[in-house]
Each structure stands twice: as structure tokens, then as C-alpha cells.
N, CA, C and O of each residue as an XYZ file, in Angstrom:
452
protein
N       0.844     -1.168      0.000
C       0.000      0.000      0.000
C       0.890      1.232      0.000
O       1.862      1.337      0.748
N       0.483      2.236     -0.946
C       1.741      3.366     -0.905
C       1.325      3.942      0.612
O       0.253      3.583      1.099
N       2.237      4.871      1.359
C       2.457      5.730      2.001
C       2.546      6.863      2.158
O       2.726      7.676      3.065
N       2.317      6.795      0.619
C       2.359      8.879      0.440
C       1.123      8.730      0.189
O       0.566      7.769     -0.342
N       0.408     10.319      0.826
C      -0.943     10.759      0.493
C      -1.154     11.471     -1.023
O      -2.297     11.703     -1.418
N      -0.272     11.718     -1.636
C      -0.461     12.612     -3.006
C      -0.885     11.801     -4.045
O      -1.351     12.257     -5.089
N      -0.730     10.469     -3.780
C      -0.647      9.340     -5.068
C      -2.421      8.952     -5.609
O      -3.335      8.794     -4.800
N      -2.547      8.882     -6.781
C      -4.363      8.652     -7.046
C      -4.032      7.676     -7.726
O      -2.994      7.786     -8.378
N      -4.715      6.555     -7.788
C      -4.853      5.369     -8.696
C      -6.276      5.569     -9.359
O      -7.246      5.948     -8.704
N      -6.318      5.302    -10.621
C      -7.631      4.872    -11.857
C      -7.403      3.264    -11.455
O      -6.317      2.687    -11.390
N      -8.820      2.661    -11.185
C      -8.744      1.872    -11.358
C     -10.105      0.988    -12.611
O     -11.215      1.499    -12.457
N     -10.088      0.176    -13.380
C     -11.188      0.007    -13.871
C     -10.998     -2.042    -13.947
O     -10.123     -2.908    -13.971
N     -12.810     -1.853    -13.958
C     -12.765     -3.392    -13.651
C     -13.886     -3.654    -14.148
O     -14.818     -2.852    -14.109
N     -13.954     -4.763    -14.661
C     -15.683     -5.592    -15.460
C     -16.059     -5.928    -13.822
O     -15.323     -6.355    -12.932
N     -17.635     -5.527    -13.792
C     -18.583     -5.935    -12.683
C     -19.882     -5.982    -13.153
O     -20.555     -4.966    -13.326
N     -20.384     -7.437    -13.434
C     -21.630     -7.938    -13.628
C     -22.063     -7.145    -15.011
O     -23.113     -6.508    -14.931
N     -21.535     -7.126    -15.959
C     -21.533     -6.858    -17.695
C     -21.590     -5.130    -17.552
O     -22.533     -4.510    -18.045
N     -20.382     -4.376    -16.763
C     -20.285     -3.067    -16.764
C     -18.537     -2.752    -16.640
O     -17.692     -3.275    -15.913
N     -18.470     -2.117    -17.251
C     -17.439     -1.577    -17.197
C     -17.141     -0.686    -16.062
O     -17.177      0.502    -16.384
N     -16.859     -0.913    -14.830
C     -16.360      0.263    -13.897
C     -15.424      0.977    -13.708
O     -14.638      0.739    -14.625
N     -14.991      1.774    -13.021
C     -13.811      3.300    -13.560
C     -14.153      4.001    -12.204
O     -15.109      4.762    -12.058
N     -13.132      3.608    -11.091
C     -12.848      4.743     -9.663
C     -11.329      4.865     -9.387
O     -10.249      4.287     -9.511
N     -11.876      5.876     -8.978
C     -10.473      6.555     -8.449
C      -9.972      6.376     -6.895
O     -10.984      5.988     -6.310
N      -9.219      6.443     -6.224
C      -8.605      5.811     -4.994
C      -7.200      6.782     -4.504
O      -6.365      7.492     -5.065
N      -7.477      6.387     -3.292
C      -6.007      7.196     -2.646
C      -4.719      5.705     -2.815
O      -3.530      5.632     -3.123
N      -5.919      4.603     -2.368
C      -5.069      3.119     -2.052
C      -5.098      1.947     -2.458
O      -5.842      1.166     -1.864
N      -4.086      1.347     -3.890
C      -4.232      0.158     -3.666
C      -3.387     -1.051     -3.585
O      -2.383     -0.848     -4.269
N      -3.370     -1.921     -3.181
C      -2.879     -3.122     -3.349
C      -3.064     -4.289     -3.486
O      -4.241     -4.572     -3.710
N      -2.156     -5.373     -3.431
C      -2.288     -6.570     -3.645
C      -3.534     -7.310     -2.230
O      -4.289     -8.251     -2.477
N      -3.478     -6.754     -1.126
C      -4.440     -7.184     -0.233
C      -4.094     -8.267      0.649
O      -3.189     -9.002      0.254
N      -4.623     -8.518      1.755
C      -4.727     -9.770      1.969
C      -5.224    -11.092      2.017
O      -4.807    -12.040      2.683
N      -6.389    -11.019      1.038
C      -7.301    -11.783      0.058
C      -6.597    -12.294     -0.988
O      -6.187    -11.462     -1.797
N      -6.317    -13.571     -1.212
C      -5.447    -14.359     -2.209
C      -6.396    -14.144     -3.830
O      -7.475    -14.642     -4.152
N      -5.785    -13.522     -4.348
C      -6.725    -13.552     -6.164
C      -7.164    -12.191     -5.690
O      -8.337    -12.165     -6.062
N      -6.926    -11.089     -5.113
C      -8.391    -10.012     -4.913
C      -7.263     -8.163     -4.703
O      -6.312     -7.968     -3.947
N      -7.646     -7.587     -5.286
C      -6.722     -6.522     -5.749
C      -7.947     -5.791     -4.367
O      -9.164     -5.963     -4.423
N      -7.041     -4.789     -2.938
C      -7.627     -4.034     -2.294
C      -7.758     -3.091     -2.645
O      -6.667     -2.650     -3.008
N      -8.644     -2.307     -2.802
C      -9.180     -0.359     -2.714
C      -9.745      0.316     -1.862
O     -10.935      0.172     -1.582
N      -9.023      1.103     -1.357
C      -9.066      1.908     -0.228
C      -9.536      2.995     -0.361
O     -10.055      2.963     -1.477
N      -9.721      4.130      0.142
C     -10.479      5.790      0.162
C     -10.756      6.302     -1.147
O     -10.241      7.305     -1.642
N     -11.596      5.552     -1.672
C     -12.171      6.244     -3.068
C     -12.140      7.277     -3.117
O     -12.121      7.875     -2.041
N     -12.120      7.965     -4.227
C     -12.488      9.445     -4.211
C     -13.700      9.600     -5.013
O     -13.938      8.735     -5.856
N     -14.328     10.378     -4.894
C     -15.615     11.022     -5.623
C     -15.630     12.402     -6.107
O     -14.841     13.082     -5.450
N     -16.279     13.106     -7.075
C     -16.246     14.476     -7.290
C     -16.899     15.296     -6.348
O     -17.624     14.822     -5.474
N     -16.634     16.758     -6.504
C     -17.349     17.039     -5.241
C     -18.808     17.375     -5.500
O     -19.350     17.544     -6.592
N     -19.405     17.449     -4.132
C     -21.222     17.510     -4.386
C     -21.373     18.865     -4.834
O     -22.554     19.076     -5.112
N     -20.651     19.847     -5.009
C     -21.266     20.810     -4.745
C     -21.291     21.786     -6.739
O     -21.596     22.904     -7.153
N     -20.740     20.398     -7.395
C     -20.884     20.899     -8.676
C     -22.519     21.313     -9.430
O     -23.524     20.844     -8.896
N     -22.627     22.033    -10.435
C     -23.966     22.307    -10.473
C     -24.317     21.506    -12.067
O     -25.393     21.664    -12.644
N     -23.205     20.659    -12.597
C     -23.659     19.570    -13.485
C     -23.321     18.081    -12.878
O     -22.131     17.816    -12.709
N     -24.243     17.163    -12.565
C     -24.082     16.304    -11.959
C     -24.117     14.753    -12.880
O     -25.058     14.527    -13.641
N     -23.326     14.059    -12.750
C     -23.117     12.765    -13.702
C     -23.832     12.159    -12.826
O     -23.742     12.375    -11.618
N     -24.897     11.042    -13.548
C     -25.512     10.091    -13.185
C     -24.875      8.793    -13.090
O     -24.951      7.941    -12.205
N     -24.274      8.812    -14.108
C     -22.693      7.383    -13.886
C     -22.354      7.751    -12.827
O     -22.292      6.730    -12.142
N     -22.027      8.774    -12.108
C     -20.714      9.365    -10.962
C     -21.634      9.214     -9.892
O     -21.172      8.878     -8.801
N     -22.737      9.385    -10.000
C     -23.776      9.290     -9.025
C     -24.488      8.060     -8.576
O     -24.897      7.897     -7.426
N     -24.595      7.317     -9.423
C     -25.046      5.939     -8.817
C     -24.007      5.058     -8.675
O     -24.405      3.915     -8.452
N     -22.375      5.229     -8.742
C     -21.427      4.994     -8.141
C     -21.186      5.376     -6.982
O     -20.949      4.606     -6.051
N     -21.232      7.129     -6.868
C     -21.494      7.453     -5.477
C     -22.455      7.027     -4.209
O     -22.239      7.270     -3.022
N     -23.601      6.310     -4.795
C     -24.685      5.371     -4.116
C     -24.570      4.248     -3.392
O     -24.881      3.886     -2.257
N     -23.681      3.470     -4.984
C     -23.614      2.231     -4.523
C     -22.560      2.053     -3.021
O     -22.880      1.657     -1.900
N     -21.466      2.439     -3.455
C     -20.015      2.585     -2.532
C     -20.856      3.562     -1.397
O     -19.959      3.859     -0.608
N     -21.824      4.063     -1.021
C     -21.447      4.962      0.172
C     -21.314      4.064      1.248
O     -21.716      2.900      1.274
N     -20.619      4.788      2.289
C     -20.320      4.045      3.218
C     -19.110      3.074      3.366
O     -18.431      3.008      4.391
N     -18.902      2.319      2.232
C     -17.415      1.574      1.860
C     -16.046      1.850      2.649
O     -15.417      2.818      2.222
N     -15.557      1.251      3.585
C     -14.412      1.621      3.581
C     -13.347      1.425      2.329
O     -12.709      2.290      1.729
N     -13.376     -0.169      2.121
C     -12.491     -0.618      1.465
C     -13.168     -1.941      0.395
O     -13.932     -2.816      0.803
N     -12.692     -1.815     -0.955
C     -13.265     -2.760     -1.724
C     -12.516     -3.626     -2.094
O     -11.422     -3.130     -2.364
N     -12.566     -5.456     -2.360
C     -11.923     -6.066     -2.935
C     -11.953     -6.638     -4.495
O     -12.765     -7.562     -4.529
N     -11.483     -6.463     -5.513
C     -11.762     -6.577     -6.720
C     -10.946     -8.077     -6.999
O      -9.859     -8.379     -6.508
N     -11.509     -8.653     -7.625
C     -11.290    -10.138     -8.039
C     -10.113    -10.209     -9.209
O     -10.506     -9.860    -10.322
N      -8.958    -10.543     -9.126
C      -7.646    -10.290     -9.784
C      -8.428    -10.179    -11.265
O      -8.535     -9.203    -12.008
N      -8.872    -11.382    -11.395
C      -9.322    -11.681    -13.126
C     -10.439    -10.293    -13.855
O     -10.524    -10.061    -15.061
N     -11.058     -9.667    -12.942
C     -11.704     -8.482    -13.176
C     -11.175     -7.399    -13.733
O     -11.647     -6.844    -14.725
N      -9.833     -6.924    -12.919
C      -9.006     -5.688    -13.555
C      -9.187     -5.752    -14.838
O      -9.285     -6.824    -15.435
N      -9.263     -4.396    -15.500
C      -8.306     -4.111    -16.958
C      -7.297     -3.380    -16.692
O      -6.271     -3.466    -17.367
N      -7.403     -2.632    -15.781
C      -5.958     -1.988    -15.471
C      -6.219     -1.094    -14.437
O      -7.302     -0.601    -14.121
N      -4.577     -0.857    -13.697
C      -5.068      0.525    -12.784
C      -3.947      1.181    -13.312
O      -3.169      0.504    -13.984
N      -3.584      3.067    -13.031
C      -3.142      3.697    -13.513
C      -2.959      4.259    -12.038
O      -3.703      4.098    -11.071
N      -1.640      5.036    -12.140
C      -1.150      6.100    -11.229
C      -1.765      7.564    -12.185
O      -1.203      7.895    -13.229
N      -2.751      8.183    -11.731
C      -2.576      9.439    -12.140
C      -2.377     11.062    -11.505
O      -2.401     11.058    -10.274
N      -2.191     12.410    -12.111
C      -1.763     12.993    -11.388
C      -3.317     13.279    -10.518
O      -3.527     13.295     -9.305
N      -4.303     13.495    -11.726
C      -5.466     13.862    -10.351
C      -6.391     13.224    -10.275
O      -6.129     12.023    -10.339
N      -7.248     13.419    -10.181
C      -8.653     12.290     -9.584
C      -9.500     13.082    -11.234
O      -9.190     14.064    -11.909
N     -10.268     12.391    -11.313
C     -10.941     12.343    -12.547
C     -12.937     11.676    -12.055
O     -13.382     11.191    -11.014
N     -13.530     11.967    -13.263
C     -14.694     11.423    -12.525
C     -14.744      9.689    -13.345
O     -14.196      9.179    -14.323
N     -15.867      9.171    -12.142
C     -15.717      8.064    -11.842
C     -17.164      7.742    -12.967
O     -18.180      8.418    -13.134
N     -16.830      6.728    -13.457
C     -17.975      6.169    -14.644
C     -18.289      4.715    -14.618
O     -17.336      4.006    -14.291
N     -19.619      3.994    -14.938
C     -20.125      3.139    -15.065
C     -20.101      2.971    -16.507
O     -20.759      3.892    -16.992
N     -19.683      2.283    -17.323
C     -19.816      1.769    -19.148
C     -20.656      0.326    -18.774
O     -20.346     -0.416    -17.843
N     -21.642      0.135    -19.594
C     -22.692     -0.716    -20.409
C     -21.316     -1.492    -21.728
O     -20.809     -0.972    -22.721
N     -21.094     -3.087    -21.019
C     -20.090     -3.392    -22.324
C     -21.052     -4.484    -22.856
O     -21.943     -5.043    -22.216
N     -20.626     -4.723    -24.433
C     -21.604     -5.158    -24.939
C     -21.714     -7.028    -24.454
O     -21.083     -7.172    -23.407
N     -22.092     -7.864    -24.756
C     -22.194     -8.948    -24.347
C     -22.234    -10.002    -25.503
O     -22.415     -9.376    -26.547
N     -22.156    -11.100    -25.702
C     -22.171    -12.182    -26.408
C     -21.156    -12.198    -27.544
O     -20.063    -11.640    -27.445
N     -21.522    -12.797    -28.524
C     -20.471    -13.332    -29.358
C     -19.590    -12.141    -29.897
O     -18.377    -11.938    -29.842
N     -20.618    -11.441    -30.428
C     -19.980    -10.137    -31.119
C     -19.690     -9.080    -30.489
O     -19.694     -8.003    -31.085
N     -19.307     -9.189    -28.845
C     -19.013     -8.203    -27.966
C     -17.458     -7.611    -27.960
O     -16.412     -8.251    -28.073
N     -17.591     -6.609    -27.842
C     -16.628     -5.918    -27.641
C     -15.009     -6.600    -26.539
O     -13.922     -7.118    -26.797
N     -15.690     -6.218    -25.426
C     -15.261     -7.038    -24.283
C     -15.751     -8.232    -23.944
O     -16.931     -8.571    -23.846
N     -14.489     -9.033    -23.719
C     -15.153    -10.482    -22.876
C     -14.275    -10.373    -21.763
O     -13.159     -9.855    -21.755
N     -14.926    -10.946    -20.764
C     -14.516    -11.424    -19.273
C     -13.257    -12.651    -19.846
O     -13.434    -13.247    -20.908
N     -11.941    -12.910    -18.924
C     -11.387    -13.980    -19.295
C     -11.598    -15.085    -19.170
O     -11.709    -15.111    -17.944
N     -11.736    -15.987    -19.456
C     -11.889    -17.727    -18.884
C     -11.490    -18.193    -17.958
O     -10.328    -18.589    -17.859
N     -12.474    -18.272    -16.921
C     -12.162    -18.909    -15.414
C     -12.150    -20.436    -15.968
O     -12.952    -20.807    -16.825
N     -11.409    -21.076    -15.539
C     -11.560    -22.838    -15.688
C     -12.359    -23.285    -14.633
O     -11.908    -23.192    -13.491
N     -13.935    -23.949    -14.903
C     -14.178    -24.887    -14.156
C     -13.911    -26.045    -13.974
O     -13.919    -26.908    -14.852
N     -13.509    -26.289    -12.247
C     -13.110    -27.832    -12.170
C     -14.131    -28.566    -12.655
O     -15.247    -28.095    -12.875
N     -13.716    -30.085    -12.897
C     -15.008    -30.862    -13.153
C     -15.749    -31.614    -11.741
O     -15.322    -31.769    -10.596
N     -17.009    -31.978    -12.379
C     -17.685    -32.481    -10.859
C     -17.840    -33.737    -10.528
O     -18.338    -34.570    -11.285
N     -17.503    -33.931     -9.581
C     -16.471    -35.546     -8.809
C     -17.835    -36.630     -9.264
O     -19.064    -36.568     -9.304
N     -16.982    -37.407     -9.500
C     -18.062    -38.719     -9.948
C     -18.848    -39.166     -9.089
O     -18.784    -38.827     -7.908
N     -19.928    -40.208     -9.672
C     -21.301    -40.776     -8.953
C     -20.381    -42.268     -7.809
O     -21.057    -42.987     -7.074
């Protein structure tokens, strides 16, 4: 986990056929085996007078959150950036001809009769 307070991470991750996109003071590897930690999200501030509805039902979901664990295979990436940016929900498309696919988890097989 960094130690300096100046540092912002982008982080974005597939969650349940969406593309997610937050910003963070903190993250790391965790102590959850497979699970990337996120710490003090950041949000834009309330007091803007155009308000994102992506930014906002992000701001919903997470209130209260201390800390989130993201499932290694989820990431697309995180980024060090210099500032906080707003936070977005993307609609990715689904099935054959989709844009994005989730990677291939291997299921074990199921133990004989």
C-alpha cells in the first residue's frame, strides 16, 4: 500500500456486464489471495452544479465503503494518475460479437457418482 498521500490510482474493472472506472487514494495486492484491495475512493465534489448520473449511482452504490476487494481476473488496469478524474459506469456489450469479454475462469469438473 503506498504511504504517500499525493498518489491517485484509476482503477477500472468488469462488474456484472459493466465496465467500472474509480479513483482511490489506495491500492494493493491485499490480503485476500486472487483479490486486488481499494481503499479511500475518491468522488467528485457535491457541490458541482452539473451532476453525472454514472458518478452518481457509483457514489450510491459505494457509500459508506471503507475498502473494496476486486477479483484479480476483473481488472483491466489501474493507472497512477496525477489527479482524480470522474468516476464512470460503461454498459459493455455482451455475447459473441461483444466488444469485451470477461477472461476464462476454468471450471473444475464435478467428482463422480
Amino acid at each position: 500500500m503506498s504511504e504517500e498521500t499525493g498518489r491517485i490510482y484509476k482503477i477500472v474493472f468488469h462488474n456484472h456486464g459493466q465496465l467500472v472506472e474509480l479513483f482511490a487514494r489506495h491500492v494493493s495486492q491485499g490480503g485476500l489471495f486472487g483479490f486486488v484491495e481499494v481503499e479511500d475512493l475518491i468522488f467528485g465534489a457535491r457541490s458541482q452544479v452539473v451532476v453525472d448520473p454514472s458518478e452518481e449511482s457509483l457514489r450510491r452504490e459505494f457509500e459508506g465503503v471503507r475498502r473494496i476487494y476486486v477479483p484479480l481476473h476483473s481488472v483491466v488496469r489501474i493507472d497512477e494518475v496525477e489527479r482524480e478524474g470522474v468516476g464512470r459506469i460503461t454498459e459493455t456489450k455482451d455475447g459473441p460479437g461483444g466488444e469485451v469479454r470477461p477472461f476464462p475462469v476454468p471450471i473444475p469438473p464435478r467428482g463422480g457418482d
